[in-house]
C-alpha positions in Angstrom: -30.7 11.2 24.8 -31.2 13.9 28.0 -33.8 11.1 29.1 -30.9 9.0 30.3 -29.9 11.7 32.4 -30.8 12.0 36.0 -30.5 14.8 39.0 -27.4 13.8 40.6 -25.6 11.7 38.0 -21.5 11.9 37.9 -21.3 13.0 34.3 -18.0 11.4 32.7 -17.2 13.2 29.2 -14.3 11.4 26.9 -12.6 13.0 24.6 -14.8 15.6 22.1 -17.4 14.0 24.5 -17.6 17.6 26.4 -18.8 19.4 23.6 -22.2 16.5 23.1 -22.4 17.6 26.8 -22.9 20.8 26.4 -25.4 20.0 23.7 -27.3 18.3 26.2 -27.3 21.2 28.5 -24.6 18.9 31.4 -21.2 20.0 32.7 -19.1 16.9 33.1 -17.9 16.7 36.5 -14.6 14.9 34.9 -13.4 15.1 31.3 -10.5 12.3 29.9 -8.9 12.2 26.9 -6.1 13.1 24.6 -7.6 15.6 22.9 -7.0 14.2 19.4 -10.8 15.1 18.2 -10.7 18.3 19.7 -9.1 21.2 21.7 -8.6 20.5 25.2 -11.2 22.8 26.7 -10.4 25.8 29.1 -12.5 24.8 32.3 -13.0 24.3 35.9 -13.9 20.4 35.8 -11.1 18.1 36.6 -9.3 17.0 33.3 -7.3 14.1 33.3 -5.1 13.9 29.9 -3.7 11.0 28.7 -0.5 10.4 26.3 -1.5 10.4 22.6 0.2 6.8 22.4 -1.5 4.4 24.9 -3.0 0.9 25.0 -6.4 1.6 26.3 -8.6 4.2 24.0 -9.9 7.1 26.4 -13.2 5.8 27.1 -11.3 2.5 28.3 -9.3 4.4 30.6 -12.3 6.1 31.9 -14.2 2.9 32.3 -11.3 1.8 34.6 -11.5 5.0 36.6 -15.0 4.7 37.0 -14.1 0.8 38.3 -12.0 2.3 40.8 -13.6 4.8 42.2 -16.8 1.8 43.2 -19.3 2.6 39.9 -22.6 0.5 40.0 -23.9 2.0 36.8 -23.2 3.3 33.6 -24.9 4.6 30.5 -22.5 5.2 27.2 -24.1 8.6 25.7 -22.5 8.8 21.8 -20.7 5.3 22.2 -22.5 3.9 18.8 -22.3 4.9 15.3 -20.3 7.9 14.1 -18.2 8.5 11.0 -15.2 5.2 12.5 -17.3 2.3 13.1 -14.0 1.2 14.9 -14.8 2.9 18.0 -18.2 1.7 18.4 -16.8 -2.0 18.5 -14.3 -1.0 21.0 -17.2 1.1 23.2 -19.2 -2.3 22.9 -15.6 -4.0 24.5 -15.4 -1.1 26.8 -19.1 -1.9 27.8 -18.8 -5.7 28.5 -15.4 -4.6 30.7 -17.9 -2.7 32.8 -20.5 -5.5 33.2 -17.9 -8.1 33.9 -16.7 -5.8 36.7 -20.2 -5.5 38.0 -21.0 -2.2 36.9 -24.5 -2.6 35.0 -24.4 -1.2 31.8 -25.9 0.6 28.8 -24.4 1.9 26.1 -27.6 4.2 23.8 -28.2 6.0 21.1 -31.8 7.9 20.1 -33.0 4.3 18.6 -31.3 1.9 20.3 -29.9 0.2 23.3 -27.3 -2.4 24.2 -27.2 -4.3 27.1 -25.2 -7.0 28.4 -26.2 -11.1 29.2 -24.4 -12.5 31.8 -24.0 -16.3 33.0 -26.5 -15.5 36.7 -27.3 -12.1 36.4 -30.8 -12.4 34.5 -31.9 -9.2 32.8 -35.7 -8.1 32.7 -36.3 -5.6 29.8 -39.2 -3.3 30.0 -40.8 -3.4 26.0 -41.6 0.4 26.3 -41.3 1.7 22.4 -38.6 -0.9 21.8 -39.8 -3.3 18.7 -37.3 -5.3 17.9 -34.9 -7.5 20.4 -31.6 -9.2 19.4 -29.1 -11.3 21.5 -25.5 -12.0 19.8 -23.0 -14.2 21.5 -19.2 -12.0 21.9 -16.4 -14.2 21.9 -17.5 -17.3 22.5 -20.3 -19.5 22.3 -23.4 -17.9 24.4 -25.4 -21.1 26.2 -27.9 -21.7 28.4 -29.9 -19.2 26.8 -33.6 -18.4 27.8 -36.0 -15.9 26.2 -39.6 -14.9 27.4 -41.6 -12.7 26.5 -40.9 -12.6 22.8 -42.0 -13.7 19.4 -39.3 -16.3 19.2 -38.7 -17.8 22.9 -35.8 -20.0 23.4 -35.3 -22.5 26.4 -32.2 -23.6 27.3 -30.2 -22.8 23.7 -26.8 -22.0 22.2 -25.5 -19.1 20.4 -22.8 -19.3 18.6 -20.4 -16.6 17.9 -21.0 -13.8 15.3 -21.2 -16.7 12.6 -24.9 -17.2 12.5 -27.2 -14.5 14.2 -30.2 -16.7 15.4 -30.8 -14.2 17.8 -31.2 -11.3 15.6 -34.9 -9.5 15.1 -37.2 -10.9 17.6 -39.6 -8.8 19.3 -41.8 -8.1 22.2 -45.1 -10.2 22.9 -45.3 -8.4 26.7 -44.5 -6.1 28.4 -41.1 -7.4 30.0 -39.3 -9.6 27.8 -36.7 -12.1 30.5 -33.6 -13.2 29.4 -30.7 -15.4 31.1 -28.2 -17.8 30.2 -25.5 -20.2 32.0 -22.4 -19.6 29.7 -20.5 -17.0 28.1 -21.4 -13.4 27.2 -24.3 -11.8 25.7 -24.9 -8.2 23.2 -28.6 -7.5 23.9 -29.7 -4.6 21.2 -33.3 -3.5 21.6 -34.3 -1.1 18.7 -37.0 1.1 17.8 -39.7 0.4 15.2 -38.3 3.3 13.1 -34.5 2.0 14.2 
């Protein structure tokens, strides 16, 4: 996971998300939350805390602040799995919010990836140690879609919502796989051979 950190990168912790920081050996420059999951630590770094009862969870509200304040790119450290499989759908909501407001996006784990396919914003994917490649459609029909570069191209096909995974399991025949479509929103999950 410290391989998605860089020199220089404003490091947004939500929540409990301080104390995965300091696993990682970072101090967040800004810590959110409500402080539900844990204490509200004793530090330096700006804290924003937010009400208990709110509409937007406190990786939402971060994702907004990191809107405002002219983000171009994100990467969601501890956004998937856990013990409440709950938050990792909303992260993957939180995610798409970011990429529709033209942050580009990743939300990782230590064997996975998720990315996000938008109607003219093609996405190249290096294959590195990724084996498998899968595209879901979120919310509505996904069309237009293209795929090269893998074991099951596609040219110019739908998918439909999360009622039949076509997209799910291909993998990597070079060394970029290049994906696009015209219509709708895309989940891109690359996964490791032992994912």
């Amino acid at each position: 996971m410290a391989g998605y950190l860089q020199p220089g990168d404003f490091i947004v912790a939500c929540d409990a998300g301080y104390r995965n920081a300091a696993r990682l050996g970072v101090k967040p420059d800004l810590i959110v939350g409500d402080f539900d999951s844990a204490p509200q630590p004793q530090t330096d770094r700006e804290t924003i805390v937010l009400p208990h009862v709110k509409d937007d969870t406190d990786t939402q509200f971060a994702a907004r602040w990191l809107v405002e304040h002219g983000c171009t790119e994100a990467v969601l450290l501890g956004a998937l799995g856990g013990a409440r499989v709950e938050h990792m759908f909303a992260n993957i909501s939180t995610g798409l919010y970011l990429s529709l407001h033209g942050v580009k996006t990743i939300l990782a784990d230590a064997r996975s990836e998720m990315h996000y396919l938008l109607p003219g914003q093609p996405l190249r994917l290096a294959r590195r140690d990724w084996m498998y490649l899968s595209v879901f459609a979120l919310g509505a029909p996904l069309s237009g879609v293209t795929l090269q570069g893998v074991y099951y191209p596609l040219r110019d096909a739908t998918l439909t919502e999360l009622d039949y995974p076509l997209g799910t399991s291909n993998e990597f025949t070079a060394p970029e796989a290049c994906l696009q479509c015209t219509a709708g929103h895309g989940l891109v999950v690359l996964t490791r051979a032992d994912g």
